[in-house]
N, C-alpha and C positions, 0 to 999 in steps of 0.2 A: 511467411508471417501471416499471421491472422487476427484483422485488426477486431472482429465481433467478439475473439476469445479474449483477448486481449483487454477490450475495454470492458468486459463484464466483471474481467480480474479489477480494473480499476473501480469498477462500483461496488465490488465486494469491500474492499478497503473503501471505499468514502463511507460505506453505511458501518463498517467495526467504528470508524471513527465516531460517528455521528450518537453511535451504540455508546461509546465508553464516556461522551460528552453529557448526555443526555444520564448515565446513570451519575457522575461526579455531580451536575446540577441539581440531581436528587439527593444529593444528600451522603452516597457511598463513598468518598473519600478514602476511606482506607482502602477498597480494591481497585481503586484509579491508577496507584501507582503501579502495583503488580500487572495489571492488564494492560498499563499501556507499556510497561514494558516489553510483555507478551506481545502487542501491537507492532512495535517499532521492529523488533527481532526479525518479525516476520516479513514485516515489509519491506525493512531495508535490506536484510540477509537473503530471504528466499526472491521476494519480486522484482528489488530493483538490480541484485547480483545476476539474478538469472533473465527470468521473462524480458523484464526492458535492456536489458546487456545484449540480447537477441537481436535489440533494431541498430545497433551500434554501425555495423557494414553498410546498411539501408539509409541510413542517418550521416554516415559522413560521405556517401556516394551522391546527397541531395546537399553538400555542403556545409551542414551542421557538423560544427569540433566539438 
């Protein structure tokens, strides 16, 4: 595991967030929905199925269910 790659993946997702908040506040409502859709896909499908499903063995060998 590599917790450097790891949490850079996690600041890339805090800043898309921060990204699609900052444009709905502005005023783009109509491409809110579609991006965050696009948002959620990616994070929930690609990062949290894959990369974080990675510390799973690591994670319950320190006690964590």
């Amino acid at each position: 595991m590599n917790y450097e790659s790891h949490k850079t993946e996690h600041d890339a997702l805090v800043r898309q967030v921060l990204d699609v908040q900052a444009k709905y506040r502005g005023g783009a409502s109509g491409a809110f929905s579609v991006e965050m859709m696009n948002f959620l896909q990616s994070c929930l499908v690609k990062h949290i199925t894959g990369t974080d499903k990675a510390y799973t063995t690591f994670l319950n060998g320190k006690g964590v269910k």
